[in-house]
N, C-alpha and C positions, 0 to 999 in steps of 0.2 A: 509407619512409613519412613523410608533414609529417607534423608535431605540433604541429596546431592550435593554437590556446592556447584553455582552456577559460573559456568565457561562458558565464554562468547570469544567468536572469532573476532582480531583486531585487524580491521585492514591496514593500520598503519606498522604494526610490525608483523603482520603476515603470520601469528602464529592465535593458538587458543589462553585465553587468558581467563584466571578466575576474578570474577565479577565482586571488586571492593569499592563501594561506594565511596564518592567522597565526603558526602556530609551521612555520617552514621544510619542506617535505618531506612533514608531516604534511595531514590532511583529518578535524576533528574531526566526525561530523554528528549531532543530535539530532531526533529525529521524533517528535513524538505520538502516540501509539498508543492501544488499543483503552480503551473502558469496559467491562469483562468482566462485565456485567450480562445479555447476550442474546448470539443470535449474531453476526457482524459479517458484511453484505450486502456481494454481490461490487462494491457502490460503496465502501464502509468499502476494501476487499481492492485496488482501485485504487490508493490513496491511497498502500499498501505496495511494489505493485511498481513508481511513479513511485522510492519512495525507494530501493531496492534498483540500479536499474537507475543509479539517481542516483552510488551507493557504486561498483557496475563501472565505471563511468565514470571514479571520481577514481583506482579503481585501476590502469585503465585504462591512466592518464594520469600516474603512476608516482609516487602520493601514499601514506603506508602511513595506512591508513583507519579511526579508531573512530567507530563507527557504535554509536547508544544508542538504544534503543525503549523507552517506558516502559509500564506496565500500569496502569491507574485504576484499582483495588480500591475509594476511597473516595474521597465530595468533589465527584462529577460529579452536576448536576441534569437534575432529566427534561424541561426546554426547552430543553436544552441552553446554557444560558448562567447567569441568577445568580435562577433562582428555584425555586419546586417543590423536591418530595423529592427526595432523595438514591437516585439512579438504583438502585444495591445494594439498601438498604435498602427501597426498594420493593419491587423483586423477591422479595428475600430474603419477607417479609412475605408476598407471592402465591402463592409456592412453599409457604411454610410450611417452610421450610430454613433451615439456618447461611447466613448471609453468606458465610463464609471457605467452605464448599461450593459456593457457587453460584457465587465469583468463582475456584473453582477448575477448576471443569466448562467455566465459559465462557473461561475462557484456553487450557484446554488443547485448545478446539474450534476458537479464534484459530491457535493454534499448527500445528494439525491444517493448517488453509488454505496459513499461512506453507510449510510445506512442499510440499503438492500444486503451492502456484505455482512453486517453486522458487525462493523466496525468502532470499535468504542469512542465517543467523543475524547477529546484529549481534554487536558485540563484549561488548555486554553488554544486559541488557533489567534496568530496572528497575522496583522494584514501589513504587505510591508508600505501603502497609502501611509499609514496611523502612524508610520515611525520614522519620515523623511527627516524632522528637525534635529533627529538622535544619529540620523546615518553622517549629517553632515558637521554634528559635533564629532563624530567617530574621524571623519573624514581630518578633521581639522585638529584631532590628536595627534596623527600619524604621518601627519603630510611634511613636517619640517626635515623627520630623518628619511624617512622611507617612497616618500612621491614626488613626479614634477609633471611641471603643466605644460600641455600641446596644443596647440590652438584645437584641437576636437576635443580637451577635457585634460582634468588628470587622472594621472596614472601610476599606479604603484609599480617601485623598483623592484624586481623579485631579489636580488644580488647582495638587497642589506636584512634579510632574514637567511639564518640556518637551514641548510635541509630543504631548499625549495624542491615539492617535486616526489618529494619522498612518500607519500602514500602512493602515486601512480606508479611509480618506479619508471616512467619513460622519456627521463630526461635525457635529450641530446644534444649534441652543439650546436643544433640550428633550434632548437626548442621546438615547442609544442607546435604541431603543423597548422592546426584549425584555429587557432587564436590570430587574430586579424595583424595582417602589416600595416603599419600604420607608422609614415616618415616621422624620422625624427625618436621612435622608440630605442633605448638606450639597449633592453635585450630583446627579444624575440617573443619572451614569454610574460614578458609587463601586460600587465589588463587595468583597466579601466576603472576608476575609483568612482568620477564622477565625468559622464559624459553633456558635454555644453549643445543647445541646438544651435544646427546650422545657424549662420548667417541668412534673414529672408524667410526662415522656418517658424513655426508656428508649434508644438504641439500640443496635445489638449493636458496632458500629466508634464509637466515641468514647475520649478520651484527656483526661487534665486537666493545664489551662494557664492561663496568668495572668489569661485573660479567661473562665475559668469553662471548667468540663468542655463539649468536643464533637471536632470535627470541622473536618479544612483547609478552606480555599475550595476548589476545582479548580484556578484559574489557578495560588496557588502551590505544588503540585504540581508541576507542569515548571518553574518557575525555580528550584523548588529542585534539584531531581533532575538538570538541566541543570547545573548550576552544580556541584554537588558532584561530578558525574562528569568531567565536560568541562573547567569553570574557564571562568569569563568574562573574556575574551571568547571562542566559540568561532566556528566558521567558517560553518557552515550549519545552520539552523533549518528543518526541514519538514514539510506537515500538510496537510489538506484546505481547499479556497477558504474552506469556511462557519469554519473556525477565523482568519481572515484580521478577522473582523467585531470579533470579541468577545474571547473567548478568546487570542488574540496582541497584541491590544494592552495585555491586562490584562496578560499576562507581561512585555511590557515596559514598562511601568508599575513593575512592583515590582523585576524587573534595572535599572532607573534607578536607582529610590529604594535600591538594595543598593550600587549599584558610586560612581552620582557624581551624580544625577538631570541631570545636561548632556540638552542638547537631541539631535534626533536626526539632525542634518546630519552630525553621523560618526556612521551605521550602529550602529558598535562599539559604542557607550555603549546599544546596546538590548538586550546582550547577545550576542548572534548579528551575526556582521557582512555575513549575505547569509539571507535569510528567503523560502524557495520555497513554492507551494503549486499543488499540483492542481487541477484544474477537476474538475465533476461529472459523474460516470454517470448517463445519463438516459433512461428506458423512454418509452413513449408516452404515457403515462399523468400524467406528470409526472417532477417526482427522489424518487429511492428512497428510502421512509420504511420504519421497524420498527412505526410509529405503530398501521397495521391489526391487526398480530399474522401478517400474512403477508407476504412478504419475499422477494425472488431470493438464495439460498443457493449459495454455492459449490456445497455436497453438493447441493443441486437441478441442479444444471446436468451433474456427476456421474450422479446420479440419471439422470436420463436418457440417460444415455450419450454425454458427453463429454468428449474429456480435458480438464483442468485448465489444461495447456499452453493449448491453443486459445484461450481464454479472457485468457492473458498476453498472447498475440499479438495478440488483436484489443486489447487497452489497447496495446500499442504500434506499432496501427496510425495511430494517433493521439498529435498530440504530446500530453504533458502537462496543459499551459494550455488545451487544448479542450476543450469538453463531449465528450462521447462517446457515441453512443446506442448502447442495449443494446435487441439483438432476437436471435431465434432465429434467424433465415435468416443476418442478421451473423455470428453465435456459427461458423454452419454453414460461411459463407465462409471465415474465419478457417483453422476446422479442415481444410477441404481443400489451401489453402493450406501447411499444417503438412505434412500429409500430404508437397504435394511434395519440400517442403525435407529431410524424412526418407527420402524414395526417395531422391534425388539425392547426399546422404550415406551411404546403403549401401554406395555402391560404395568406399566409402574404409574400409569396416569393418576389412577387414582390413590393413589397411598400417599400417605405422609412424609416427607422425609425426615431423616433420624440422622444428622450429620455428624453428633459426637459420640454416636457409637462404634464400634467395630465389628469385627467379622475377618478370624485369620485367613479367608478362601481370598481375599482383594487384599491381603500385603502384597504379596508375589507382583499384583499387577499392578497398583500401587505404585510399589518401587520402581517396577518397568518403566513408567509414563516420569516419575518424578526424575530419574535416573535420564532417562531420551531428553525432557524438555532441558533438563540444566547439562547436556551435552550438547551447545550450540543452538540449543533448539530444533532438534531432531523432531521433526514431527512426525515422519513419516513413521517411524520406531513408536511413538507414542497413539496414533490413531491405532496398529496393531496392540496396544494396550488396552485400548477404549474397550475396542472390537470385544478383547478378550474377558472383560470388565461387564459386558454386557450377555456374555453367553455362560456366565457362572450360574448355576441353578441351584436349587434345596438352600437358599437363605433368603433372611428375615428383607420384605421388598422396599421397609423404607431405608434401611442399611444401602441394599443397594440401588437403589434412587440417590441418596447421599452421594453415591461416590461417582455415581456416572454424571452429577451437576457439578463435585468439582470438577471432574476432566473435561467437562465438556465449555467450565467457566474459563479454560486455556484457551482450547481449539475454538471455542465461540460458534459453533454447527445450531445452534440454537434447536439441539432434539426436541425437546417438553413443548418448545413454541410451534412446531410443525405439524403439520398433519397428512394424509395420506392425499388429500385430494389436492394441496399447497404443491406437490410433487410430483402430478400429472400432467405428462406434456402437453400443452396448451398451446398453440400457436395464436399470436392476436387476429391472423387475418382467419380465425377460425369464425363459422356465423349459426354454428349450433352453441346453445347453452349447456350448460351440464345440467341443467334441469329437463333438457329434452332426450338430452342422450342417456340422462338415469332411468326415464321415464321410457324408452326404450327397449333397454338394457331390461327393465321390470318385466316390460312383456315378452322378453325374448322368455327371460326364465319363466315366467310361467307355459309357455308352448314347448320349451325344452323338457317340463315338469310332465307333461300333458301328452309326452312322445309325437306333438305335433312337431318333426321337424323339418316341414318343408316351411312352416310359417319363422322359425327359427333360422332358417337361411336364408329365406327372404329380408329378416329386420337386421341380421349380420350384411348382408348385402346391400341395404338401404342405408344403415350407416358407414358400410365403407367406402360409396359414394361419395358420401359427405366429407370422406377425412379422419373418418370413425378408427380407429383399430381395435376391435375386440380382442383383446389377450387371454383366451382362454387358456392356454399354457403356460399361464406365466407363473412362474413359480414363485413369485410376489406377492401372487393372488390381486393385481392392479385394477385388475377387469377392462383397462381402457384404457387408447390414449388419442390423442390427435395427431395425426402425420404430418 
């Protein structure tokens, strides 16, 4: 097999960069992760398996890999950038519930996701609750050169760090538009270190610090949590494009002001020394907001009967960096797709795998897939490898069992763990069993067998009542699905 050498896109110098670790051997990676105030939409669930797919690749690639996700429990606002309440605390308030309840329902609904996709645990997830006493040492580093205090909190200066701004590239002289005005702010684009509660205010997540009882910013939230897990400098920083705006330049803003405030022509000094980010999931409709109160849910796509796989798949039928639109029929091609790659893997069910042997018919393809993944992570280049990977014939079958569990320990499609009935569409408000509709299905074929086919259109007819689809055409050979 070549062994590519791996490039990853940098978004802070906007170009493809070969992947040199900083500590030898290792692959430190830190992602953003959820606000566990709602559910998180299969655009949020994107975002995860870019980073996941990200991780098999370095492992891939023969890196040993700490991969850190963190949890926002507190600190995140409802514009998603430096204004409005506190995402939690609102909810919490709507609910009429504990905070530390609501951000524990919705993590562990997060988590619920993380697994259906087959998303690998990280090495660690952190929760940014565990790590207030460390934001506010952090805070109290950096505050002499770099912040000052406003009666609503402090707030860091953007003006005594290098480069403010420079991974978004949209700095103007009135600054960032969405970052809250707030009297008395020295620029435009200062945010919020530690914000204080009102006067008369209450809330149920506040902590007392030298700038008066409250609450961290959100930004430093992952430079600290990054920093204390990882140590700066670490190697890869990852997150969705809209965190690329706001949110990533604040963190590196205050990873300046912590480590050396140097400018940011070496990468390293921004804390991370290679910064990826996902492009958007996008309906017809526009990009997916929680905004309405209605939302495309993992469990909706569930809900009506599909697998969860399907769904990884079609995110890596698309590279990363591309938008990606989300529709039913896509979702539906995806899935049949899946389908084949699971027949064509049956046949190796039962064999043994042979992983250190070879077979010259899988270099060619081999190379193809190693070649795509350490090309930014082409996936879409590399599923055409799988594919091809899987319709090689006349070789030894635990050879190739071998080689289709490494490619598929990248993509994570979990083939060997699937089966054909895991991948029948299923709607939950369905109220036939599959054991009535096999049992069916048995006597259709035997009256089929029998040239009885009037009793044969009668029990096709009886279950298409019910929601049945009989697939006699299908070139799948499915037999069936639920409408």
């Amino acid at each position: 097999m070549i062994d590519a050498p791996l490039k990853l896109f940098n978004s802070l110098t906007r170009s493809l960069e070969v992947f040199e670790p900083v500590h030898p051997g290792e692959a430190r990676v830190y992602s953003c992760g959820p606000t566990v105030y709602n559910y998180p939409h299969i655009g949020n669930m994107r975002a995860y398996v870019f980073a996941d797919v990200l991780g098999r690749t370095l492992a891939w690639k023969g890196y040993t890999l700490t991969h850190v996700i963190n949890i926002t429990d507190v600190g995140h606002l409802t514009d998603d950038a430096d204004a409005g309440e506190d995402k939690m605390e609102k909810m919490a308030a709507e609910r009429a519930q504990s905070i530390w309840d609501i951000a524990e329902h919705y993590k562990q609904a997060y988590w619920a996701d993380v697994r259906a996709l087959n998303i690998r645990q990280p090495a660690q997830w952190t929760v940014a609750t565990d790590y207030v006493p460390q934001m506010i040492e952090f805070a109290k580093g950096i505050a002499e050169k770099h912040c000052y205090e406003l009666e609503s909190g402090l707030y860091f200066d953007v003006s005594t760090v290098a480069d403010y701004g420079r991974l978004a590239r949209a700095v103007t002289d009135d600054g960032e538009g969405r970052i809250e005005a707030v009297e008395g702010k020295r620029n435009a684009a200062d945010f919020a270190i530690w914000r204080k509660t009102p006067p008369g205010e209450t809330r149920q997540m506040e902590w007392d610090s030298p700038w008066g009882r409250g609450a961290p910013g959100w930004h430093l939230e992952c430079s600290v949590m990054s920093g204390e897990v990882l140590g700066f400098p670490f190697d890869i920083h990852t997150g969705g494009i809209d965190h690329r705006e706001i949110h990533h330049p604040n963190e590196i803003a205050q990873n300046q002001a912590h480590c050396c405030t140097n400018g940011l022509d070496d990468p390293r000094n921004s804390g991370a020394r290679i910064w990826m980010h996902n492009n958007f999931l996008v309906e017809r409709s526009g990009k997916m907001s929680k905004s309405s109160g209605e939302f495309l849910r993992l469990q909706l796509l569930i809900d009506r009967g599909y697998h969860p796989l399907a769904y990884r798949l079609m995110c890596l039928q698309a590279h990363y960096r591309s938008e990606l639109e989300f529709s039913w029929e896509g979702l539906g091609a995806a899935l049949t797709r899946l389908k084949r790659m699971v027949m064509a893997v049956g046949a190796l069910a039962d064999v043994s795998s042979q992983p250190e042997a070879e077979h010259p018919k899988f270099a060619p393809v081999l190379a193809k897939f190693d070649e795509a993944m350490a090309d930014d992570l082409n996936t879409p280049i590399a599923l055409t490898a799988l594919e091809e990977a899987l319709a090689v014939k006349k070789v030894d079958a635990g050879i190739k069992r071998a080689v289709i569990e490494d490619m598929d320990a990248v993509l994570g499609l979990n083939l060997f763990g699937l089966t054909r009935a895991d991948l029948r569409i299923r709607p939950k408000s369905a109220t036939l069993t599959e054991a009535e509709i096999e049992a069916a299905l048995a006597r259709r074929k035997d009256a089929r067998a029998a040239k009885d086919f009037a009793a044969s259109d009668a029990i096709r007819n009886e279950l298409a009542a019910q929601g049945v689809e009989v697939m006699d055409g299908d070139p799948l050979g499915w037999e069936w699905r639920l409408a």
